[in-house]
N, C-alpha and C positions, 0 to 999 in steps of 0.2 A: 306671229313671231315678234311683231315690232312691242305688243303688251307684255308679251313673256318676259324680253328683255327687258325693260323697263320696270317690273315688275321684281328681277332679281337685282337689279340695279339696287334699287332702292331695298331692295332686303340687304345688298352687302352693307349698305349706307348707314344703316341701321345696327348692325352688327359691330362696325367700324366706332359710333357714335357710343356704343353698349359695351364695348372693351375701355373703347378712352374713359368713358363714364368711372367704369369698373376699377381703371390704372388712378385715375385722379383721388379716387375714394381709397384704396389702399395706401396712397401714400402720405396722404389727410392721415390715415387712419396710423402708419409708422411714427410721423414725426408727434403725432400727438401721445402714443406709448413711450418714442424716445424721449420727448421731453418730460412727461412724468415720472420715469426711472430714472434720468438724468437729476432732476432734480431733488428725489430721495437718494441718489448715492451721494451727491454732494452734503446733503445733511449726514448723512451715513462718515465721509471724509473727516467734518467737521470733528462731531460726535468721540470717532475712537481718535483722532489724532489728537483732541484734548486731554484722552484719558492718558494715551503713550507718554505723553508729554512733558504728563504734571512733577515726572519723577526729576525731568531736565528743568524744569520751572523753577522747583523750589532751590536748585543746585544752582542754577544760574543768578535768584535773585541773589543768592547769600552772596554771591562771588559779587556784584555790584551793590549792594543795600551792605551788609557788615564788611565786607575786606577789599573794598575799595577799589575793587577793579573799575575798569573808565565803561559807560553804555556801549560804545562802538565796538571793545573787542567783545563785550557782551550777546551783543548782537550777532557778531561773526561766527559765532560757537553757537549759537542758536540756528541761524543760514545753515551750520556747515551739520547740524546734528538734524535738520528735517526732513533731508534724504530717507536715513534711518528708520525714522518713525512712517513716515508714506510708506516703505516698503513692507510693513502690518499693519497699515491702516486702510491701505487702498480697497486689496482682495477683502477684506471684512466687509469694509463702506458697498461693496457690489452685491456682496449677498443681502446686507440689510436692507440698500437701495432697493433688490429688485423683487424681493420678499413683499417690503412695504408699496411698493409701485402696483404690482401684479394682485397683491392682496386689495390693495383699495380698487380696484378695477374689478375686481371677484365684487366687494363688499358693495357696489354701488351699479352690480347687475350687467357691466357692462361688457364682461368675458360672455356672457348670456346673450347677448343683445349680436356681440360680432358673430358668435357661431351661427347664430338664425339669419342671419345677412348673407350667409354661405361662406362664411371666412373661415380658412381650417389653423387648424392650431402653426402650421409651419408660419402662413403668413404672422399671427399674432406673435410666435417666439422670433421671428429673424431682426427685426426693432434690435433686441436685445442681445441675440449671439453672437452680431456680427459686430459692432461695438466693442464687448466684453472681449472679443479673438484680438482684438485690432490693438485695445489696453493691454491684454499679456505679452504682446507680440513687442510693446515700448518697453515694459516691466523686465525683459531678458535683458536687454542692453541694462536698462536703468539698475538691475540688481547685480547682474555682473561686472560695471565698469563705474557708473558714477556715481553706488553709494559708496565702493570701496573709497574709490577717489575722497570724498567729502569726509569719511572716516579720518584720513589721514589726514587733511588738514585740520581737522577737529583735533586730533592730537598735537599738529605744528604749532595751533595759536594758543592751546591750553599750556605746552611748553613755556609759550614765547612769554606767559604770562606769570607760569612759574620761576623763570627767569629775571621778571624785576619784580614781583613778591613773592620771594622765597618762602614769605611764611603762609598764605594759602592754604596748603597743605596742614598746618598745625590747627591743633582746634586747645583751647584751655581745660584742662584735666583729665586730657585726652589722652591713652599709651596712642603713637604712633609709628608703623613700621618703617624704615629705611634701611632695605637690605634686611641684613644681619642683625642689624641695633632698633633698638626699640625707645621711643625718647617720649617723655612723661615732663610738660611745662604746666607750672601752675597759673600763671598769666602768660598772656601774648600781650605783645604791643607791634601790631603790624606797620605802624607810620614809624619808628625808627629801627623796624626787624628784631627786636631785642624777646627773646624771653626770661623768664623770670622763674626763679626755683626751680633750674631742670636737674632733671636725673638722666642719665644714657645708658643704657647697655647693651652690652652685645653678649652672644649665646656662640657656647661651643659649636662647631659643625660635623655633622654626623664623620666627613672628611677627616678629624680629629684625631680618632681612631683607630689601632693598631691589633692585632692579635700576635699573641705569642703565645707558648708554653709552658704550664706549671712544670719543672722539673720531674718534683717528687708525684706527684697525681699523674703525669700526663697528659692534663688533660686544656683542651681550647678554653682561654680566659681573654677578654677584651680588657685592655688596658688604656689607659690617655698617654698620648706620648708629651712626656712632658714640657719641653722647652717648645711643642708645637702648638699649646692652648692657648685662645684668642679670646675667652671670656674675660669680661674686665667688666666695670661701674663705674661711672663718673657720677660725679654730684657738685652742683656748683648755683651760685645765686642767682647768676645769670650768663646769656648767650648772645652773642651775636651772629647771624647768620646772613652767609653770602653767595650767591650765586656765582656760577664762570661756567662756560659753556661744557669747558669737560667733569664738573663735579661742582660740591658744595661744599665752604669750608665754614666751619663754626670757632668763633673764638669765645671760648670759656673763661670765667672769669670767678675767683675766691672760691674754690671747690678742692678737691682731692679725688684721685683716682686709684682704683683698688684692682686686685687682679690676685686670684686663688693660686696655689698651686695643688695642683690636682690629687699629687705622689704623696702631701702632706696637707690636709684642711687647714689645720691651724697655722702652717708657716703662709703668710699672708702680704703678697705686697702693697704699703700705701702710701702715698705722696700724695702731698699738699701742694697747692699752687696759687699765685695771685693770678696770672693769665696762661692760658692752654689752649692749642691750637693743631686742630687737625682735620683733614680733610677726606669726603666720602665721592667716589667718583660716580656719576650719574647712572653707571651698573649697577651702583649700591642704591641706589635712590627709585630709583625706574628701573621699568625692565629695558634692557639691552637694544639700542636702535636698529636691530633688526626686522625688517617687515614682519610686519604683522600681517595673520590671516585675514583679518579682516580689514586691512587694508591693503591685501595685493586683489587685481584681479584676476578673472578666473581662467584667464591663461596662463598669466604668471605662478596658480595654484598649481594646474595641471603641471608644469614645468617641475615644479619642487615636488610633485608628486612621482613625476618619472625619477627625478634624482633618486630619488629616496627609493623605489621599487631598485634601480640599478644595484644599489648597494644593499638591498636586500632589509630593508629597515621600511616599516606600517606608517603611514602618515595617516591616521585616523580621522584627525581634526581638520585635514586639510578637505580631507574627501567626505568629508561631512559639510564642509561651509558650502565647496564645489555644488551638493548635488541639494540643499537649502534652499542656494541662491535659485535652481528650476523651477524647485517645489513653490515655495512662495511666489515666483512669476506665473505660473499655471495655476493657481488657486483658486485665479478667478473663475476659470473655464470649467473645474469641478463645482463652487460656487453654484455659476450660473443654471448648470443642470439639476442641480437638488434643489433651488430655490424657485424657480418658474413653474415646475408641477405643485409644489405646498403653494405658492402665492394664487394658482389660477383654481385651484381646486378649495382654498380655504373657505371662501364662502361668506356668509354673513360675519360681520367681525374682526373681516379678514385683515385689516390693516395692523391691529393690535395684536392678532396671531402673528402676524409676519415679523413686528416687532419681535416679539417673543420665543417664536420661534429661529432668528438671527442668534438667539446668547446659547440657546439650546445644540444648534447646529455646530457654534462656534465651539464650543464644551466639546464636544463631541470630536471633535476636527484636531483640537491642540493637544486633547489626550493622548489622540491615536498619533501625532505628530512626537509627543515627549515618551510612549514608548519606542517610537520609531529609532531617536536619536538614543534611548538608554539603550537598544541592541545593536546599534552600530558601532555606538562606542563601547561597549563591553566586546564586542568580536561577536557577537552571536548570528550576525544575519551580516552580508557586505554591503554599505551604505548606498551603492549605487541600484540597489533593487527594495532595500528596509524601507529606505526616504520615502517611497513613494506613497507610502502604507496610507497614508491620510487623503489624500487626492485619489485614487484609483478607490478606494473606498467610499469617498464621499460622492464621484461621478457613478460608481456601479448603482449606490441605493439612489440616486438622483433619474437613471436609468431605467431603473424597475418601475415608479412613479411615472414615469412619464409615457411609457408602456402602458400601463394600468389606466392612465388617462385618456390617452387615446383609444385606449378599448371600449369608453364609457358612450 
């Protein structure tokens, strides 16, 4: 009795020492997958948030390199626009990360090497699912509160900016729209506001327009009501342009302003002027400081969403941004299941597959995403079930793969 005991003793001893062995070696074996997939998402980060970028790059250098904006607001519009870009660069950066992670792992034998050590695919994929759950889980907050947030200050300091260089906006030989009026400079001189050789116009509004009755025909004719047409032309050598918080006033200089009448082509009114002076209000200039969808968050959406169902009127756009902002925080989670079967399965090569296979997936994903969005906004499918088309698709064939894998 006293050898038996002893003898199971040391068997538990054994068993104790062959677990620990077992726990220590798994998690050797985690943080060394997490770090390698951790490391390709960051190049992944890198990579697409360059490309997002380059659109704001070039935008931003002109605005500090030709028209003279100061580096610091520069910068601050750069800060306040990288929310934006992370929120399509992130979920991409996880598929490419874990693609290229998993495939070098395939290509270098060693998805081979852990299955023969007795390691089953759960422990190899949780390294990585559990991470990826924990990032989409930050990405809901971060898409529905703090890229909106950063949106709008991205418009407060682009304001702030069009505020003391009102010519910004102007390019040389450029029509440009404000509102209504369409204004054509042949030079800028943005260091004393002044343009050179403008032209301005403005265009009738479909609002213009009256219907009446031909007597003798009977019959519906649209007509311009006369003394109500707003079309006119200025033409003048030059401009001065001024900013003020509620609008912009432009003072015209050695020009003449013309103006049709509608009832009669040829009776034309035209006046000459040495200086001319009138002003457009910032409605006319910009759109209306009213929230923007893209800068409310996504309760404040919902909110204007319910208004608008109360009174029996479609907020299309609202409940499209609403159910966007999900779709891109859960992306990574579809991501990560279609991308861990191709990565562990690819084989010899596999890194460059994985590369390769990231632009292919991505194709595949933003299609089914842009038809998603054209039937929601046409009314054909209700956007809280359309949206999902790309995820729920990418996770199903991710799904079957991984099924298929584990059958092997």
């Amino acid at each position: 009795m006293q050898i038996s005991g002893t003898v199971d003793h040391k068997m538990t001893n054994n068993k104790i020492i062959s677990f620990s062995g077992r726990h220590c070696m798994i998690k050797k074996l985690h943080l060394y997958i997490a770090k390698e997939s951790f490391g390709s998402f960051l190049f992944g980060v890198a990579v697409f948030s360059i490309l997002f970028i380059l659109d704001y790059v070039f935008d931003l250098a002109d605005l500090f390199l030709s028209k003279g904006v100061s580096f610091f607001l520069v910068l601050k519009l750069f800060a306040f626009a990288l929310p934006n870009i992370l929120k399509l660069a992130v979920p991409i950066a996880v598929l490419c990360g874990i693609l290229i992670a998993y495939g070098k792992l395939s290509e270098d034998n060693e998805i081979t090497a852990m299955k023969s050590s007795g390691m089953s695919y759960k422990t190899i994929l949780l390294p990585t699912i559990i991470p990826v759950c924990i990032m989409s889980f930050f990405l809901l907050f971060f898409n529905h509160f703090l890229v909106p947030a950063m949106n709008s200050n991205f418009r407060n300091i682009y304001q702030e900016i069009l505020t003391k260089r009102p010519l910004i906006k102007f390019n040389e030989k450029t029509i440009v729209e404000l509102g209504e009026c369409r204004l054509y400079a042949n030079k800028v001189n943005r260091k004393n506001n002044t343009l050179h050789e403008v032209n301005i116009y403005k265009f009738e509004n479909k609002d213009d327009y009256y219907y009446g009755y031909d007597d003798e025909k009977n019959n519906k004719k649209s007509f311009f009501l006369q003394n109500n047409s707003k079309t006119w032309h200025i033409a003048a050598s030059s401009a001065k342009v001024k900013f003020y918080q509620n609008g912009t006033r432009f003072f015209i200089y050695d020009g003449y302003w013309q103006k049709a009448n509608p009832s009669d082509i040829n009776n034309m009114t035209h006046m000459t002027f040495k200086s001319y002076c009138f002003f457009l209000p910032h409605a006319e200039i910009v759109k209306e400081q009213t929230l923007n969808i893209l800068e409310a968050s996504s309760p404040e959406i919902l909110k204007t969403i319910k208004t608008h169902k109360e009174q029996g009127i479609l907020f299309t756009a609202g409940e499209i941004e609403f159910w966007i902002r999900w779709v891109y925080a859960l992306s990574p989670i579809a991501f990560v299941i279609i991308a861990l079967p191709i990565g562990i399965m690819a084989g010899k090569g596999g890194k460059t597959i994985g590369f390769g296979m990231s632009f292919g997936i991505i194709l595949a994903y933003y299609t089914l995403l842009i038809l998603a969005l054209i039937l929601s906004e046409k009314e054909y499918a209700p956007a809280n079930l359309i949206m999902w088309l790309p995820n729920v698709t990418t996770a199903a064939v991710g799904t079957c793969l991984l099924i298929k894998m584990a059958k092997k």
